[in-house]
Every structure is written in C-alpha cells, then in structure tokens.
C-alpha positions as CSV (number, residue, x, y, z in Angstrom):
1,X,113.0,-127.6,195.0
2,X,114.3,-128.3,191.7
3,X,112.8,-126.6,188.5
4,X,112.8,-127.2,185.3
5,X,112.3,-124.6,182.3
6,X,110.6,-125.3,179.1
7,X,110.0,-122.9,176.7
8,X,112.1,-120.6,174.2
9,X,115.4,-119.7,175.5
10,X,118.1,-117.0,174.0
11,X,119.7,-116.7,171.3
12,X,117.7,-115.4,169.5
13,X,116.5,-112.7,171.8
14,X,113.0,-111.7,172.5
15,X,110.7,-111.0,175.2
16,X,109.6,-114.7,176.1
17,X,113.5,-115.9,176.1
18,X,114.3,-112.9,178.0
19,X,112.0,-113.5,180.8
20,X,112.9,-117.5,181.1
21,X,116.5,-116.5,180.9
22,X,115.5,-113.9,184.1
23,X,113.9,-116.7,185.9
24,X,116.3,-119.4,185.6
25,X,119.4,-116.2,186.7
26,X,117.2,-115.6,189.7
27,X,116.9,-119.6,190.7
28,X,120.5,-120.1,190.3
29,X,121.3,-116.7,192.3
30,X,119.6,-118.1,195.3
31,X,121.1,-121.8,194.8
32,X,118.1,-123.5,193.5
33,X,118.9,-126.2,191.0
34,X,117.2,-125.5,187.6
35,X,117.2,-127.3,184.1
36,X,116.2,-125.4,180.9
37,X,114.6,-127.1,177.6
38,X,114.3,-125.2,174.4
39,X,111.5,-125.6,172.8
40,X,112.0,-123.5,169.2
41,X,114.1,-124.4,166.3
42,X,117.4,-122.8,167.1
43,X,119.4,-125.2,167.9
44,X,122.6,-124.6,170.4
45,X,125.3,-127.2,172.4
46,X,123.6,-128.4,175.5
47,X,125.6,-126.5,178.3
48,X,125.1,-126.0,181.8
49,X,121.9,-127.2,182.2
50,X,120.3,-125.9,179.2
51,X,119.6,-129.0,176.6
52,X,118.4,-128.4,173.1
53,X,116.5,-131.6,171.8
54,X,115.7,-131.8,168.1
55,X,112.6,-134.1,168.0
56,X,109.5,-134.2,170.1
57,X,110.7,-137.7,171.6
58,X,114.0,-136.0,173.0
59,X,111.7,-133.5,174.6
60,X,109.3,-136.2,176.4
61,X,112.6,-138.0,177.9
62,X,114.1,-135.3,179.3
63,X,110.9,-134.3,180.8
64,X,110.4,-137.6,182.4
65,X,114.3,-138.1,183.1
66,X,114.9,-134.7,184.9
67,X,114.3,-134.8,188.4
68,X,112.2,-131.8,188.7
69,X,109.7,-131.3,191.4
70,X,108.5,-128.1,189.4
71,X,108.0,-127.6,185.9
72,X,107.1,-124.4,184.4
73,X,105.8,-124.2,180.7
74,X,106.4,-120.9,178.5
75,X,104.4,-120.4,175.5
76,X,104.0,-117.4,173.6
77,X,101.4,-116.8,170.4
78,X,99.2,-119.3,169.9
79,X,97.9,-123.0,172.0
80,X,98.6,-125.8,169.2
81,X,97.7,-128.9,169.3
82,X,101.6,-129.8,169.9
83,X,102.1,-127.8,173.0
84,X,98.3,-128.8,174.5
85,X,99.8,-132.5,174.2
86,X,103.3,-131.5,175.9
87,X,101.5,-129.6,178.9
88,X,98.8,-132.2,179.5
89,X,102.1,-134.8,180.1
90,X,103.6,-132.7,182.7
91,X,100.5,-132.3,184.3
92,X,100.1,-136.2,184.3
93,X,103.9,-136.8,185.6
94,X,103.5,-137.6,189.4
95,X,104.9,-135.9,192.2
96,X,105.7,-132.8,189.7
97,X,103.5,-129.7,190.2
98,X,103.2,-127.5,187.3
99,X,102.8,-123.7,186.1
100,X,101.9,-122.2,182.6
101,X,102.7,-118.8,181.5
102,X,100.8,-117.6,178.4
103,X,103.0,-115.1,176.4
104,X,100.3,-113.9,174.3
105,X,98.7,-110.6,174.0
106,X,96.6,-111.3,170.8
107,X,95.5,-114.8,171.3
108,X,91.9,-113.3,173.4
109,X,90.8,-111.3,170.6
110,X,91.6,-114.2,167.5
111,X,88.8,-116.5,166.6
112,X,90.5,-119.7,168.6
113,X,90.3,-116.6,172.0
114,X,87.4,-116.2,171.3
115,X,85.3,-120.1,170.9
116,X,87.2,-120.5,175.0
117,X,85.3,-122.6,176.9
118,X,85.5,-125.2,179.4
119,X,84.4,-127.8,176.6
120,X,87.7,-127.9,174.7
121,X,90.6,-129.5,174.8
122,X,92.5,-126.4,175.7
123,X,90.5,-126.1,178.5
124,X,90.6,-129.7,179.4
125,X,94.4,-129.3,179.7
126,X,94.7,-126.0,181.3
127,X,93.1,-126.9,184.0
128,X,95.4,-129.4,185.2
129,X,98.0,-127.0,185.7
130,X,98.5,-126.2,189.5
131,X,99.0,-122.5,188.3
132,X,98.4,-120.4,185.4
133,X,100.6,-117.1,185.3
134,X,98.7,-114.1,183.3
135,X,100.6,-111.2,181.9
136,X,97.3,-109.1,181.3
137,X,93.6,-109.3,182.4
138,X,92.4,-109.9,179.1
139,X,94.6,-113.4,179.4
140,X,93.0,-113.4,183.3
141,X,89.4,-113.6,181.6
142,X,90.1,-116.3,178.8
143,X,91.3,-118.7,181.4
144,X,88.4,-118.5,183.0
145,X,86.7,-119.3,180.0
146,X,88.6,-122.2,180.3
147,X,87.3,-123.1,183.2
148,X,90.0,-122.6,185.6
149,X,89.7,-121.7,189.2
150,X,90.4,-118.4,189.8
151,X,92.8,-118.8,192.7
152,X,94.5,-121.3,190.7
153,X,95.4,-117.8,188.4
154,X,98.2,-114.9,189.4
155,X,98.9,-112.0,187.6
156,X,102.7,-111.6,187.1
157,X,104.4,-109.3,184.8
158,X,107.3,-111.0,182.8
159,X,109.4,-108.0,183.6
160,X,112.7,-107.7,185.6
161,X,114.0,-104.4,185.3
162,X,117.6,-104.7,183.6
163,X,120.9,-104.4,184.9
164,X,122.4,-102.1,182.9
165,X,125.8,-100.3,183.2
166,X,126.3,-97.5,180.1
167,X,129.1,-97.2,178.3
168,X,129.7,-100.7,176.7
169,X,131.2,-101.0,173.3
170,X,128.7,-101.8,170.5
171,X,129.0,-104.4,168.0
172,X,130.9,-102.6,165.1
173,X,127.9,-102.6,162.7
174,X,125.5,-101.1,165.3
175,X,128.7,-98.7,166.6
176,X,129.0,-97.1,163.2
177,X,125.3,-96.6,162.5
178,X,125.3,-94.4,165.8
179,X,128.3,-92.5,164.7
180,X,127.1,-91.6,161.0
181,X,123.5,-90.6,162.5
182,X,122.9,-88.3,165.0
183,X,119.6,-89.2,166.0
184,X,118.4,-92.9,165.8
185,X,115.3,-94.9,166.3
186,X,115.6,-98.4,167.1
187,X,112.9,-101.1,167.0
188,X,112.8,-104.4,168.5
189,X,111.3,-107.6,167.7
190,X,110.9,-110.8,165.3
191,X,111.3,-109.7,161.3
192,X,107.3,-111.0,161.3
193,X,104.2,-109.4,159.6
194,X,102.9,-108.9,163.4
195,X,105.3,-105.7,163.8
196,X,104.2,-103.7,161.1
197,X,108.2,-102.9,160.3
198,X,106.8,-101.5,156.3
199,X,104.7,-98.8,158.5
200,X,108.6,-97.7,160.4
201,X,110.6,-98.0,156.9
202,X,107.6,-95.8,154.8
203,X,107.7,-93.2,158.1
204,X,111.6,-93.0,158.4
205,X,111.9,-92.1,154.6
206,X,109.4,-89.1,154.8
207,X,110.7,-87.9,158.3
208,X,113.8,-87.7,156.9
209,X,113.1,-84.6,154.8
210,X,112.6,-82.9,157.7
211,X,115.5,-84.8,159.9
212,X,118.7,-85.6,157.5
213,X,121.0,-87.2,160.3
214,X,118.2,-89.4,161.2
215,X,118.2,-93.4,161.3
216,X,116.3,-96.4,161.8
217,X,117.7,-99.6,163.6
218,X,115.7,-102.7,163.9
219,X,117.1,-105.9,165.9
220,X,115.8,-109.2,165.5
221,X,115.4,-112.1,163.1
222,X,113.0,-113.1,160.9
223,X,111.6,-114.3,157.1
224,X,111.4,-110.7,156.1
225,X,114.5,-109.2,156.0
226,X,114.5,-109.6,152.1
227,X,111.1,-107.6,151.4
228,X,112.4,-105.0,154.4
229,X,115.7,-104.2,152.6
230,X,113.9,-104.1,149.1
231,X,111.0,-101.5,151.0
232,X,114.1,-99.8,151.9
233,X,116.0,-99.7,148.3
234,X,112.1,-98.3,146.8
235,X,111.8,-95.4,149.6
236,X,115.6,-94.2,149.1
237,X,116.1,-94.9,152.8
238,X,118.2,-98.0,152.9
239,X,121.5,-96.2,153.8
240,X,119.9,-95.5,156.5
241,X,117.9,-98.7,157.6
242,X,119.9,-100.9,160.0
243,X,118.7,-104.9,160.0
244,X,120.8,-105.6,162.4
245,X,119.7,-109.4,163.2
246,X,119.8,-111.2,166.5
247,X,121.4,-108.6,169.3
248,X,122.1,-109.9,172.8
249,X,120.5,-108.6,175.6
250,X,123.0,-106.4,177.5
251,X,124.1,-104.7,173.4
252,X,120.4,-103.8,172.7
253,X,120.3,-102.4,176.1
254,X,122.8,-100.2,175.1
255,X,121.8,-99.3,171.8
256,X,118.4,-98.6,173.5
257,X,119.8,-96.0,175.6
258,X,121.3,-94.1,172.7
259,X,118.7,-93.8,170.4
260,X,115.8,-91.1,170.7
261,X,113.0,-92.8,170.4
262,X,112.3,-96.4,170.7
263,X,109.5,-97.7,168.7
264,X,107.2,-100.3,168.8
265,X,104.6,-100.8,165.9
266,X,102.3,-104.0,166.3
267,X,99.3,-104.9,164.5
268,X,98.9,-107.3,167.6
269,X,100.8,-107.4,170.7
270,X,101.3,-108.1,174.6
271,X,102.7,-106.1,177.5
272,X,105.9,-105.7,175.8
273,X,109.2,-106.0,177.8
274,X,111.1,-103.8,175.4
275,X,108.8,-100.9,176.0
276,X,109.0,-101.5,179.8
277,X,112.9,-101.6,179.5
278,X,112.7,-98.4,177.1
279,X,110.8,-96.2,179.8
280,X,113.2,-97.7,182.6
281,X,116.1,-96.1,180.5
282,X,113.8,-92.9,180.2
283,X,113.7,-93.4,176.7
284,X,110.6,-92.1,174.5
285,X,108.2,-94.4,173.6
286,X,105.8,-94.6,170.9
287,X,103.5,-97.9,170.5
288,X,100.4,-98.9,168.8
289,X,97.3,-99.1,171.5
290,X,97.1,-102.1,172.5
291,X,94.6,-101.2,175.8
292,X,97.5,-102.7,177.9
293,X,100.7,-100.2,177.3
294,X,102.4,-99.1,180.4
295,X,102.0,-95.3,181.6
296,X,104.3,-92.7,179.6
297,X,103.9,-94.3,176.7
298,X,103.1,-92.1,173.1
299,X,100.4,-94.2,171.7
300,X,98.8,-94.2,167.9
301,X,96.5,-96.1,166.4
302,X,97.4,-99.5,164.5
303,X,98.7,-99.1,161.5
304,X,98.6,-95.4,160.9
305,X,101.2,-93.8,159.7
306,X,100.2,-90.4,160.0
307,X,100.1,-90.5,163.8
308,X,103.3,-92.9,163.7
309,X,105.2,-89.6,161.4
310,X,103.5,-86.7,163.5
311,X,104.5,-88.4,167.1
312,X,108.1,-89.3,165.9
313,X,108.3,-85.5,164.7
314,X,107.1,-83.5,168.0
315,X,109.7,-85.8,169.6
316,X,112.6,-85.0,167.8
317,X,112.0,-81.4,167.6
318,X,111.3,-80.9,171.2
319,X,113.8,-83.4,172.9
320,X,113.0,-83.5,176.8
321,X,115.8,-84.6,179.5
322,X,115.2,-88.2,180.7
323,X,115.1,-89.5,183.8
324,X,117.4,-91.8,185.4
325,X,116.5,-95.8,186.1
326,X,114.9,-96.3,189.3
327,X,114.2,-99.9,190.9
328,X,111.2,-101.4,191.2
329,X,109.5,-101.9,194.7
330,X,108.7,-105.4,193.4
331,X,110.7,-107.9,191.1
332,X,108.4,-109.8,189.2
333,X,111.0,-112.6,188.4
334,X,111.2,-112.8,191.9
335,X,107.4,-113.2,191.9
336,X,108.0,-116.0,189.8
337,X,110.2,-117.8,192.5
338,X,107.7,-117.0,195.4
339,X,105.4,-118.9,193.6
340,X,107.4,-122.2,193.0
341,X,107.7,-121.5,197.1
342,X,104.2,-121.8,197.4
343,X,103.6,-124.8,195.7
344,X,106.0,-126.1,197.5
345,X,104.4,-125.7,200.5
C-alpha cells in the first residue's frame, strides 16, 4: 500500500488540515508509505513527503508521478468546477483506487446541495470514486442524490481524540492574555463571515459589565482581522480581544484547556473537530444548532446574541468541575486506515 494525500494540509490550522495531518501520523506510525499534496494557497518548502505545488500543472504531475496505489481527496466547503476536474483524473488514473471525503457541513442546505442529482457533473464524477467518506447524514443523503451506491458510502468522523499533555508553555502573546484575565473564552476558526466572530466581540463587551477579568481569544487567519479589531476599538473591548492568528495544534490544545468556555458561533457549519476536542478536555461548550452537534454541547440559535450572552453568563457564574479525557473505544483516523485495507483487498 502506498497513499497519497491531497487536500489542505497545516499550517494554517483548521479542522480539514487537522484531520489529513492525523491520517498521514497514523500511516507513517504503522510503516505505510504516504505522500501529501497541498492543495490551498499557503505555500511551504516541500519536506518529507509533503510537496506544495504552485500551479494546477504541478498538481497533475505529481499526481500521475507518485506511485500511489491509493489516493484520498479532501475537500472542504464547496464542489468547484476545479476540484470536480482534479477528482475525475484520479479516478481515471489506472491501477489507483480512490476515496473522497467531503468536509462540508453547509453545502446540503445551499442552492448547488440542493439541484443534487445524478444528472450533473458532480455526480458524474462522484461516482467514480471507489469510496466516499461522509462526516454527517445529511452529507450521506446528498450523495445519494448523486447517484452513488450506497455501499460505496461509510460514515467516518474526521475526529482523533488528541494527545495532549498539560502544562506546555504558551506562545508569549497567548501566555500573557491568560495571566491579565482570569477567565477566558477562546474561539477557533478561519477570520471568515461563516463564524459569526461580530456576534462573540458585541457579546464579550456587554458580558463584561458583569465579568471585569473576562477575555476573548480567537485563533485563526483570515480577511477580517481589520473589521474585527475596529468592532473591537467601537465596543471598548479591544484590550481585551486576542487575534491571535494561526496557532499550532498541540498550543491551541493548551489554550483550550485553560479557558472557560470554548465557543463556536457559525452561521453554517459541520461536525466540528474543535468542539469535539473541547468536550474531550471537559471544556464547556456553547455552539450554534447545527442539527449535528455532539452531546453536552450548550446550543443557541444562529446568530442570537441574547442566547449567546445568557449561556456564556449561567456558565461563568456557576462554574462546574470537568471531567478528565477519556479514550475513545474507536479511532476514527484509524477507521480511515481500515478502509485503504479494504480496498486493498
């Protein structure tokens, strides 16, 4: 077996890079060879197996040049024309099977979700793929749509619980946030209109009159970190507004398990690996409903800023102990690998 990655890989950090990072740790932790190409814009020395082409050409060679009996396609928010075109040449490479895992918890209920059918090109080219790895049922019911085969579907978190170890020092910026605020709430995610960020800025400046040492962190990258810090200058709260920017992994983990509550506000969104890794830390969690959101989750409705204010409130006044991580019976990155096995034969 040999495999080869393509999708987004970290840095930056998110939930799609996170999982393909899993998955190619978990391949090279049981000796299988594995190659990794990025597919966003960030741009990184190729090292170790993980190649960063700058032009769509560069992509197609290594493709064909790899020797990969498996290749495994990531894609998260939306099917363009560009990626339906780079999955349909796997699928045509011979003696290559071929997986797909949609990263997309919005893309059933927009108006491209919702014209599936078998007739399109999307379907056309999703149905070559030997496998199609869902991370919801919603995602299970527009492939079929599609047209695919049902037992040509499996439903696989992209979830591997973390290995974590408390205790690790803090980049300096994040370090000294913690230590001039007693309670913290930390956000995860892209600096994109999707994660409703205005609704946590407009919510930390009025809880604050009730909660003086409070704080809100937010790791990740984006276009707008410029409108977020003005938001912040308008509400009086940007002293205490962390933009903290790209974080890696095993920092945020940390950060995550000091803060009070973790937040994640979406005006669309998937099953979120942050808010997995936030209840495995036992940390409070309040979210937007997205009908998918994992057990012991605080939920509210999109975009209201009441329920995001009252939830944050009961929380911090009435703190409970948290539990300690537990393992999971099941490892879905591991899942992932069982798979590769199958088609394998």
């Amino acid at each position: 077996m040999h495999v080869l990655l393509l999708g987004p890989y970290p840095p930056p950090h998110g939930g799609v890079q996170t999982n393909l990072a899993a998955i190619r740790r978990c391949l090279l932790e049981r000796g299988i060879p594995v190659e990794v190409v990025n597919l966003t814009r960030y741009r990184h020395p190729t090292d170790e197996g993980v190649y960063y082409p700058e032009t769509g050409l560069q992509v197609l060679r290594l493709i064909t040049s790899l020797p990969a009996t498996i290749i495994h396609l990531h894609v998260g928010g939306d099917l363009t024309a560009r990626l339906l075109v780079l999955g349909l040449v796997c699928c045509l490479l011979p003696g290559r099977k071929t997986v797909f895992t949609f990263h997309s918890g919005g893309y059933p209920d927009s108006p491209q979700g919702k014209s599936a059918s078998p007739q399109t090109l999307r379907g056309f080219v999703l149905r070559r793929f030997d496998r199609l790895i869902v991370i919801n049922r919603q995602l299970e019911e527009l492939f079929r749509k599609f047209g695919v085969r049902r037992e040509r579907i499996r439903f696989i978190l992209p979830y591997a619980l973390p290995e974590f170890t408390p205790g690790m020092k803090l980049p300096p910026e994040i370090e000294c946030f913690f230590t001039t605020h007693e309670q913290v709430l930390l956000s995860m995610g892209w600096l994109e209109p999707e994660y409703d960020y205005p609704l946590q800025i407009r919510a930390l400046a009025r809880l604050r009159a009730r909660f003086p040492q409070l704080g809100l962190a937010i790791f990740g990258a984006g276009h707008l970190e410029k409108d977020l810090r003005a938001q912040a200058r308008e509400t009086g709260a940007s002293e205490h507004l962390l933009l903290a920017g790209d974080v890696p992994h095993p920092a945020a983990l940390e950060a995550m398990s000091r803060c009070v509550v973790f937040l994640r506000t979406t005006l669309y969104d998937g099953d979120s690996i942050s808010v997995r890794e936030a209840l495995h830390l036992g940390v409070p969690v309040i979210a937007t409903d997205n009908s998918m959101r994992p057990e012991g989750v605080h939920l509210i409705p999109i975009g209201d800023e009441e329920a995001l204010v009252a939830a944050t409130g009961r929380l911090l006044e009435e703190p409970r102990p948290r539990s300690r991580p537990v393992r999971a019976e099941i490892d879905p990155t591991a899942a992932v690998v069982d798979l590769y096995h199958e088609l394998e034969g």
